[in-house]
PDB file as gemmi writes it, atoms N, CA and C in Angstrom:
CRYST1    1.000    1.000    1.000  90.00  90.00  90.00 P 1                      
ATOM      1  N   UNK A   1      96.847  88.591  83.020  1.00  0.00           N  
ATOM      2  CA  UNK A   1      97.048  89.915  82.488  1.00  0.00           C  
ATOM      3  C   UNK A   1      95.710  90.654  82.553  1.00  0.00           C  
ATOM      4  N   UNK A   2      95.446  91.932  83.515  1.00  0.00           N  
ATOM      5  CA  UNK A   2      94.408  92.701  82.822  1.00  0.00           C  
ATOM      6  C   UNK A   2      93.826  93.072  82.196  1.00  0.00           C  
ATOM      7  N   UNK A   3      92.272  92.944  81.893  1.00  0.00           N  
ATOM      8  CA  UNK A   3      92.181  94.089  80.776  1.00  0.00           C  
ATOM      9  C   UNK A   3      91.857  95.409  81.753  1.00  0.00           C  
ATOM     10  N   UNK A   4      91.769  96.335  80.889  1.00  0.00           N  
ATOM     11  CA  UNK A   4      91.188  97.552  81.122  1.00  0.00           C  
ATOM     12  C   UNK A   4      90.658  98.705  80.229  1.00  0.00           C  
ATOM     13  N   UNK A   5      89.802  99.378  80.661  1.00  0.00           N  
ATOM     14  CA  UNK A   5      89.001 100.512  79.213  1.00  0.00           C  
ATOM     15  C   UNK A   5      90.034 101.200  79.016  1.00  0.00           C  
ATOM     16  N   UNK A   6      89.822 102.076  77.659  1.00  0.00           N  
ATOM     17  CA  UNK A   6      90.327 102.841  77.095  1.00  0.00           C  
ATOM     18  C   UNK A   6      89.712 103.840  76.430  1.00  0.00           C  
ATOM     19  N   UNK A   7      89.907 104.821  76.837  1.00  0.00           N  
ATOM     20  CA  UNK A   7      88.931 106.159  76.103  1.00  0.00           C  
ATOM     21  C   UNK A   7      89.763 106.938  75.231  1.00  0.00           C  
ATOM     22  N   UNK A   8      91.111 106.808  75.173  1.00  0.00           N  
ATOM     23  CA  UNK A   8      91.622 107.457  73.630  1.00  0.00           C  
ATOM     24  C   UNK A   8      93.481 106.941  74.052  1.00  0.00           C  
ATOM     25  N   UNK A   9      93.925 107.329  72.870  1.00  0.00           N  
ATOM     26  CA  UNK A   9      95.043 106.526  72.986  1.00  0.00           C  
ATOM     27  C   UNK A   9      95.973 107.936  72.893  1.00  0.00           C  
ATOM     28  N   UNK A  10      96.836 108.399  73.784  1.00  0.00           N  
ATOM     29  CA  UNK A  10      98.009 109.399  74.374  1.00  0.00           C  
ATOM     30  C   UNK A  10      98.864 109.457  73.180  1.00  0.00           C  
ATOM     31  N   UNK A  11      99.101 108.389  72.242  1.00  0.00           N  
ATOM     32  CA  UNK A  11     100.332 107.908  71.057  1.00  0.00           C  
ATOM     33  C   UNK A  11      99.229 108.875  69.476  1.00  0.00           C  
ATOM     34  N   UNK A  12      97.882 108.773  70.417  1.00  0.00           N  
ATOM     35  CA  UNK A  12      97.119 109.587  68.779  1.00  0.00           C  
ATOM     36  C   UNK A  12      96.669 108.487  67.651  1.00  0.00           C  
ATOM     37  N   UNK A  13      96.751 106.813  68.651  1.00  0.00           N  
ATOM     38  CA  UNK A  13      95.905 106.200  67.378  1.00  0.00           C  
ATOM     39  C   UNK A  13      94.578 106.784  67.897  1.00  0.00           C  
ATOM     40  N   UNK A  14      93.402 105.722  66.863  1.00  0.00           N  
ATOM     41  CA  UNK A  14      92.571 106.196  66.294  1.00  0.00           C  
ATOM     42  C   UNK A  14      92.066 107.329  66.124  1.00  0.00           C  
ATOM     43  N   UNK A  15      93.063 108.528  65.374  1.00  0.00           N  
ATOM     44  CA  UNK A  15      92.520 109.980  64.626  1.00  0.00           C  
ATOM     45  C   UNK A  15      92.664 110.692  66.191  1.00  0.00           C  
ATOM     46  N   UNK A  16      93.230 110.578  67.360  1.00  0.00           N  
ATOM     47  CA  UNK A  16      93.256 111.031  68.637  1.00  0.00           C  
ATOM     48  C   UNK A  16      92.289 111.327  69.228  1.00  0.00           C  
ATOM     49  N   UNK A  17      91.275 110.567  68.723  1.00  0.00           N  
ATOM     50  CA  UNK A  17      89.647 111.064  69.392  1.00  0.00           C  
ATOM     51  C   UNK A  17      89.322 110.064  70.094  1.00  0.00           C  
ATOM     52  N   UNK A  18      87.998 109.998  71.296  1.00  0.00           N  
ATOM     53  CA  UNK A  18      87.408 109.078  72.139  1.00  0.00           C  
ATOM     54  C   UNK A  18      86.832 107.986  71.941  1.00  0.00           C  
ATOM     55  N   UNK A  19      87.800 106.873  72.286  1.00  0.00           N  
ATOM     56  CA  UNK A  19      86.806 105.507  71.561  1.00  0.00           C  
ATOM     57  C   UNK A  19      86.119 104.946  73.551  1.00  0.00           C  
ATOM     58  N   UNK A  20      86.115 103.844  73.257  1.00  0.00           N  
ATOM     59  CA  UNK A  20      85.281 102.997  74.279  1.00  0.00           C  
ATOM     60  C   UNK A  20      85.846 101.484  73.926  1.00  0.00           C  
ATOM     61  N   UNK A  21      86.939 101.326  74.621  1.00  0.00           N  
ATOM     62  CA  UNK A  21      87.648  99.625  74.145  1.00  0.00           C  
ATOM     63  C   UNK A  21      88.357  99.272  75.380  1.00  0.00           C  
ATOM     64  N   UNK A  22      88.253  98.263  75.088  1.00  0.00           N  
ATOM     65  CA  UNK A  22      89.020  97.409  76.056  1.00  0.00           C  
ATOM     66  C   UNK A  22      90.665  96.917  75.935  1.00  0.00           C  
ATOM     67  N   UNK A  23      91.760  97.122  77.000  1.00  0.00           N  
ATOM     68  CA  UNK A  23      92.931  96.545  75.866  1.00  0.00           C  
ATOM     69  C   UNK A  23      93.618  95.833  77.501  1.00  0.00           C  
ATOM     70  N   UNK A  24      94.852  94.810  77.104  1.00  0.00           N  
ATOM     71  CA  UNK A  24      95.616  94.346  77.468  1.00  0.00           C  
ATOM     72  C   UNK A  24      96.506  95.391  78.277  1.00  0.00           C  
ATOM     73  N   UNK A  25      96.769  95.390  79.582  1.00  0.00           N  
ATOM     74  CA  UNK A  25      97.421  95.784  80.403  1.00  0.00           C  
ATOM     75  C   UNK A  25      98.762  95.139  80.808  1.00  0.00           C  
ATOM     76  N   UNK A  26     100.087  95.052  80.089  1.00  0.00           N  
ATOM     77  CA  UNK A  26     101.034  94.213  80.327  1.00  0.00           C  
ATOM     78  C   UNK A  26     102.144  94.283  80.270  1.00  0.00           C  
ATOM     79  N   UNK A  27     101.829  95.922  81.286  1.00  0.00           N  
ATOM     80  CA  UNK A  27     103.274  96.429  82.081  1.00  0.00           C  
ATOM     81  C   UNK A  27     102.597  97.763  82.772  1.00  0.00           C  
ATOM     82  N   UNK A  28     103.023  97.546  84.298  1.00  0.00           N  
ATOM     83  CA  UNK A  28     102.641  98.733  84.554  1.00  0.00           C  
ATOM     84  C   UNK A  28     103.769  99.059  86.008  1.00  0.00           C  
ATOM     85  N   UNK A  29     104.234  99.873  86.237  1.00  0.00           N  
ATOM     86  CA  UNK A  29     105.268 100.581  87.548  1.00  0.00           C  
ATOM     87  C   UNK A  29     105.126 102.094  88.031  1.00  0.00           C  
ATOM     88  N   UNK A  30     106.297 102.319  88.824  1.00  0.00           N  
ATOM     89  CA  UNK A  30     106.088 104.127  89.147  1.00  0.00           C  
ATOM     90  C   UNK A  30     106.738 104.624  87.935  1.00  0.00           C  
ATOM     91  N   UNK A  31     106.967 104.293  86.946  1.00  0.00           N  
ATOM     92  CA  UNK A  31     107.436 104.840  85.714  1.00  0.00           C  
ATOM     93  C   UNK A  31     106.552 104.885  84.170  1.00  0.00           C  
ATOM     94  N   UNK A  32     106.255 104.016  83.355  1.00  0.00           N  
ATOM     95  CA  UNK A  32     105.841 103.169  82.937  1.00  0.00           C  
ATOM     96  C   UNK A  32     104.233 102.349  82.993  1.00  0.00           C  
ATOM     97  N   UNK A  33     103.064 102.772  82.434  1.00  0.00           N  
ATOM     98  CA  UNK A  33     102.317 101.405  81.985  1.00  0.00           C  
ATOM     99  C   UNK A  33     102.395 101.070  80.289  1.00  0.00           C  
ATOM    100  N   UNK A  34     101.907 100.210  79.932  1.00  0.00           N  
ATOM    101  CA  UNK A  34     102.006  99.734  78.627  1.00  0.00           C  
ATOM    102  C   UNK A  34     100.817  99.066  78.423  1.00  0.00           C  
ATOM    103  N   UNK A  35     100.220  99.092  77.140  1.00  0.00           N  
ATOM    104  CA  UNK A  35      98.397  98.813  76.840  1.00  0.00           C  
ATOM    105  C   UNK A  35      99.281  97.810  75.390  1.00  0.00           C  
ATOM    106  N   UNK A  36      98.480  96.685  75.482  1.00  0.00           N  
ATOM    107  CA  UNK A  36      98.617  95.696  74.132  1.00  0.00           C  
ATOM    108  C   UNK A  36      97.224  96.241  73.183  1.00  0.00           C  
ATOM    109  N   UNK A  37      96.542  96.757  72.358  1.00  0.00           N  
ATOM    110  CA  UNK A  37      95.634  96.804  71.994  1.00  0.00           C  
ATOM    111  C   UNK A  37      95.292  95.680  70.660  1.00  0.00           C  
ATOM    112  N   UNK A  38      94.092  94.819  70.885  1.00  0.00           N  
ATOM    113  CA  UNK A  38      94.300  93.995  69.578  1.00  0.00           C  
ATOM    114  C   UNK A  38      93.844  94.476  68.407  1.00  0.00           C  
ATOM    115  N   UNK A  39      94.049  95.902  68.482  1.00  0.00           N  
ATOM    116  CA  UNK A  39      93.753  96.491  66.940  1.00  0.00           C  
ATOM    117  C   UNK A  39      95.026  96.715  66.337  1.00  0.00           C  
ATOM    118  N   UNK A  40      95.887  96.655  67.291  1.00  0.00           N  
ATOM    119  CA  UNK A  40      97.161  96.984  66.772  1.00  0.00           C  
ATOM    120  C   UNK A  40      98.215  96.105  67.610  1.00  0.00           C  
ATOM    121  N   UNK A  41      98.203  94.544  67.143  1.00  0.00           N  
ATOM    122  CA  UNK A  41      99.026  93.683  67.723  1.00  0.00           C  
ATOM    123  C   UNK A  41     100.669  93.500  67.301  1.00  0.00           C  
ATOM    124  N   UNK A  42     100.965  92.969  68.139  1.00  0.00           N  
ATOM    125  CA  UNK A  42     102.527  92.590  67.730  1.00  0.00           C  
ATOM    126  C   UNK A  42     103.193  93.689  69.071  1.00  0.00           C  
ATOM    127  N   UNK A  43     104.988  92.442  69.332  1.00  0.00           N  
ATOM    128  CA  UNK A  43     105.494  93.209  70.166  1.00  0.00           C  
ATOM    129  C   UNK A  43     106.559  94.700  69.736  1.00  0.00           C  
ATOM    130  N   UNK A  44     106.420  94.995  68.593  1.00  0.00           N  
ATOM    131  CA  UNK A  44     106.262  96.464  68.542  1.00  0.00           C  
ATOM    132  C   UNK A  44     105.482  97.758  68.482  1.00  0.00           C  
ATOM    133  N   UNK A  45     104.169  96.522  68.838  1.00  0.00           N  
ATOM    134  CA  UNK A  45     102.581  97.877  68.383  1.00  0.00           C  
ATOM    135  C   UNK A  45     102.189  98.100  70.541  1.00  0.00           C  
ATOM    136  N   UNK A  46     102.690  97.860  71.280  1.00  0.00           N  
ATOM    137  CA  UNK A  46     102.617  97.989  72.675  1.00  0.00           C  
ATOM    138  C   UNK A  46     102.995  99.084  72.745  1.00  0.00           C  
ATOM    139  N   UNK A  47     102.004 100.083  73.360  1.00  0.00           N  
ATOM    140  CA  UNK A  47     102.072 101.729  73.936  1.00  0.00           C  
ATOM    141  C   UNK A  47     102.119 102.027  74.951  1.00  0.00           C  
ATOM    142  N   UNK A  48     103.549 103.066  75.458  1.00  0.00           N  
ATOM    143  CA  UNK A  48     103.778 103.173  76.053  1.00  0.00           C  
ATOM    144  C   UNK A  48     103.543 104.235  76.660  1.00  0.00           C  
ATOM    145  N   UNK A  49     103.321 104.480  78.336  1.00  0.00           N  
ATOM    146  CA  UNK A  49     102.860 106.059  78.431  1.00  0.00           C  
ATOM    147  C   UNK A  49     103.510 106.288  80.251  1.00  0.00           C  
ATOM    148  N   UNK A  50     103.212 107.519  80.522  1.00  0.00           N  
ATOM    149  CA  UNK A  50     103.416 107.829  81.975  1.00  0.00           C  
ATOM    150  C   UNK A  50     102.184 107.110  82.478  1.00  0.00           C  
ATOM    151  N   UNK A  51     102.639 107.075  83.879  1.00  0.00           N  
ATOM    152  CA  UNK A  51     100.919 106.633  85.097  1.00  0.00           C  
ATOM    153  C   UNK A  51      99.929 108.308  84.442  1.00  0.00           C  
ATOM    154  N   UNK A  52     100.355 109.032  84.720  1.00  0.00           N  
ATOM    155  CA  UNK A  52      99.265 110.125  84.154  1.00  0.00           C  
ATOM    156  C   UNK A  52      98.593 109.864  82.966  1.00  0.00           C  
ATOM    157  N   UNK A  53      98.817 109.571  81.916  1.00  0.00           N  
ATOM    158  CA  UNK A  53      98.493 109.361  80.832  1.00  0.00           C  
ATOM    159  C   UNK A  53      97.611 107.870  80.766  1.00  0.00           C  
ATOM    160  N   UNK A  54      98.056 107.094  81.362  1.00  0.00           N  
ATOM    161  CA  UNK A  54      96.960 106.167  81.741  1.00  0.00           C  
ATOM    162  C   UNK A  54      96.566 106.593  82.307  1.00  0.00           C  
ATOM    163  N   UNK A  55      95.962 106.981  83.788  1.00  0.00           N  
ATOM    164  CA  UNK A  55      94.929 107.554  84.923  1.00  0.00           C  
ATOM    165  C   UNK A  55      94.113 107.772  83.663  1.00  0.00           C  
ATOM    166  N   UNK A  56      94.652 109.022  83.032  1.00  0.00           N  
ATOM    167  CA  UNK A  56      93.733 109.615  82.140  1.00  0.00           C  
ATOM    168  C   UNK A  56      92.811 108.975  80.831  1.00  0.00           C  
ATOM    169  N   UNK A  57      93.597 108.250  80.524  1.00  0.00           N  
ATOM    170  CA  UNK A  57      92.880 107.381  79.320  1.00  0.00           C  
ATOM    171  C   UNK A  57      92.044 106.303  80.293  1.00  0.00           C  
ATOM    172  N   UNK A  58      92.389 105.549  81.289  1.00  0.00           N  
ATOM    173  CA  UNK A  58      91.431 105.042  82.197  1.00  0.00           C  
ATOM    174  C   UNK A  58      90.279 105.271  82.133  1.00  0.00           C  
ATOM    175  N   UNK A  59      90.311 106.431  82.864  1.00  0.00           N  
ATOM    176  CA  UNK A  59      89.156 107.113  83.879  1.00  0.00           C  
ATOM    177  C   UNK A  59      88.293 108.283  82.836  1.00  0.00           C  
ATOM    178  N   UNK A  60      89.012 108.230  81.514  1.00  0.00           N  
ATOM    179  CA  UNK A  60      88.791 109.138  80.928  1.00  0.00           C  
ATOM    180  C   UNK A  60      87.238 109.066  80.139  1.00  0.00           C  
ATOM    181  N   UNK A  61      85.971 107.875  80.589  1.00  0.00           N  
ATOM    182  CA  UNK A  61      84.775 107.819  80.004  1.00  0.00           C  
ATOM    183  C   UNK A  61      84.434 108.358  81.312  1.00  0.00           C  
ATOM    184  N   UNK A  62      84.232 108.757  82.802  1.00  0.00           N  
ATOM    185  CA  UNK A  62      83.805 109.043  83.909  1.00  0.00           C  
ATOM    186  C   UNK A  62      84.234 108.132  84.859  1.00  0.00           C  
ATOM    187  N   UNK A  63      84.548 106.630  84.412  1.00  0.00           N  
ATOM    188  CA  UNK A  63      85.541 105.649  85.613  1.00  0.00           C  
ATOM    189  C   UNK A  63      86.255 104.417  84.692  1.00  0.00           C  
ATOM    190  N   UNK A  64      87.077 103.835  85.355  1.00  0.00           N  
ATOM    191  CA  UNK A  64      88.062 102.870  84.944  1.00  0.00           C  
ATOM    192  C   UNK A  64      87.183 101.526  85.063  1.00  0.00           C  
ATOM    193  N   UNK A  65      87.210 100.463  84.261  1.00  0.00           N  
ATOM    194  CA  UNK A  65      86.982  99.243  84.320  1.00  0.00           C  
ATOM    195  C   UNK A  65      88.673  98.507  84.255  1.00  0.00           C  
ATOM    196  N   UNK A  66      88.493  97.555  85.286  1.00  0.00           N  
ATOM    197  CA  UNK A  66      89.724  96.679  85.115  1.00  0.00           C  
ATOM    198  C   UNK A  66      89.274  94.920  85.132  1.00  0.00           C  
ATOM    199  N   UNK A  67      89.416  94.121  84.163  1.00  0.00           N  
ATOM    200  CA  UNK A  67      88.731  92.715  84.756  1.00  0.00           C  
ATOM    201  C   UNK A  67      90.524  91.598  84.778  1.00  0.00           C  
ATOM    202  N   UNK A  68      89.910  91.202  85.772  1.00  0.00           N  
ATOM    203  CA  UNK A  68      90.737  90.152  86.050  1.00  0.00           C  
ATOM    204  C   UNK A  68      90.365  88.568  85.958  1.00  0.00           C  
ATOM    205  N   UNK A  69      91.107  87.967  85.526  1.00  0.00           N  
ATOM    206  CA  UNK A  69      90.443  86.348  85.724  1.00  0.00           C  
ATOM    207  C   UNK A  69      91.037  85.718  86.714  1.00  0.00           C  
ATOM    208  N   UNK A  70      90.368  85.312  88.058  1.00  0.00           N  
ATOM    209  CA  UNK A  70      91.391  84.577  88.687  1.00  0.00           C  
ATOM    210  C   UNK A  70      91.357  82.780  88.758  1.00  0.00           C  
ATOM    211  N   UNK A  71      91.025  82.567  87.828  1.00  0.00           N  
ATOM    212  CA  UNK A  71      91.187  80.966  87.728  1.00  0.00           C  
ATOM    213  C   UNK A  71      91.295  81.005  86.195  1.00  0.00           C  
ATOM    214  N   UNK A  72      91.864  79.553  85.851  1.00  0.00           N  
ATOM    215  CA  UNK A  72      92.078  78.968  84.469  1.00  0.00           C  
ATOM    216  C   UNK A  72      91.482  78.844  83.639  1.00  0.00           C  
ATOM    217  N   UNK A  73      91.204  79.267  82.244  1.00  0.00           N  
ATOM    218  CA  UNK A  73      90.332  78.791  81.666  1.00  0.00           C  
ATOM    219  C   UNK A  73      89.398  77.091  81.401  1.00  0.00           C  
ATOM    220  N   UNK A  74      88.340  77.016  81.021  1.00  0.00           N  
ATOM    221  CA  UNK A  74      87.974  75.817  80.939  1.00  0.00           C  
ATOM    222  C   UNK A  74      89.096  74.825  79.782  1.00  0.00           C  
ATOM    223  N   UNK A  75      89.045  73.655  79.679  1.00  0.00           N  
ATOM    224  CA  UNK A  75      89.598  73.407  78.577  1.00  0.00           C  
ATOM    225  C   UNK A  75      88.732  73.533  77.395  1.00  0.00           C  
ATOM    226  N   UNK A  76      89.580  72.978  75.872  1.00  0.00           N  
ATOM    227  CA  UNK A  76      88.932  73.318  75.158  1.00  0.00           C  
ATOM    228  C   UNK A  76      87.778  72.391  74.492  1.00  0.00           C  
ATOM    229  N   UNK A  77      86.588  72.697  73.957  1.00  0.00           N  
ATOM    230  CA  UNK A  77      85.994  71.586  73.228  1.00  0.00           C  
ATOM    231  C   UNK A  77      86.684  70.144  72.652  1.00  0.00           C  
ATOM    232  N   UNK A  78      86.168  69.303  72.903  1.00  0.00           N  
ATOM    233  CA  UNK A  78      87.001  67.795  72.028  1.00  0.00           C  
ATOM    234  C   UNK A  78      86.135  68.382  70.344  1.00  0.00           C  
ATOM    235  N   UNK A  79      87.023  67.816  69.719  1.00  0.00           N  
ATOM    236  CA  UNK A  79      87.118  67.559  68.295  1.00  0.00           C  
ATOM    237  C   UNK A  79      86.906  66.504  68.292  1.00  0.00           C  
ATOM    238  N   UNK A  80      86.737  65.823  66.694  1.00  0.00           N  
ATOM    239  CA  UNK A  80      86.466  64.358  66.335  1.00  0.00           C  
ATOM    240  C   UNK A  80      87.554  63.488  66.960  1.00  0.00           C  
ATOM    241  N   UNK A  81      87.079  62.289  67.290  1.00  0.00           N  
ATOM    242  CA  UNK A  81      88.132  61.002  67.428  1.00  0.00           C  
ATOM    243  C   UNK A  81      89.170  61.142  66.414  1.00  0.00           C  
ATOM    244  N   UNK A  82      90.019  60.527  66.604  1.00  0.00           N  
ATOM    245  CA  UNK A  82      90.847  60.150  65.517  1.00  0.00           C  
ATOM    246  C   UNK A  82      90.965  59.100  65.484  1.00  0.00           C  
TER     247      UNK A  82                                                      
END                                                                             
């Protein structure tokens, strides 16, 4: 799943003014993208908007960041024996 920046949110969270965050990208078509933000989790807090409205919140600090991971994470630390 992508992330990608975010320079204000189209729905009018935070007070509808310009932040600088990063959010979950996890839906996007010729209709449709959708941003998970973890300030506002859960599968009814996912915002939904036109491709315009993203372009715009994108690109909207002067350019878009998008990161991708393309391999697995490491595993995790061992814990004590048992």
């Amino acid at each position: 799943m992508p992330a990608v920046t975010y320079s204000h949110s189209p729905s009018g969270r935070y007070g509808g003014g310009r932040i600088a965050h990063m959010v979950n990208l996890v839906h996007a078509d010729d209709r449709y993208f959708a941003v998970l933000d973890n300030n506002y989790i859960g599968s009814n807090q996912i915002e939904w908007m036109t491709p315009e409205e993203f372009r715009r919140s994108w690109t909207g600090l002067g350019g878009g960041w998008a990161v991708i991971l393309l391999a697995a994470p490491p595993p995790p630390s061992p814990t004590g024996a048992n």
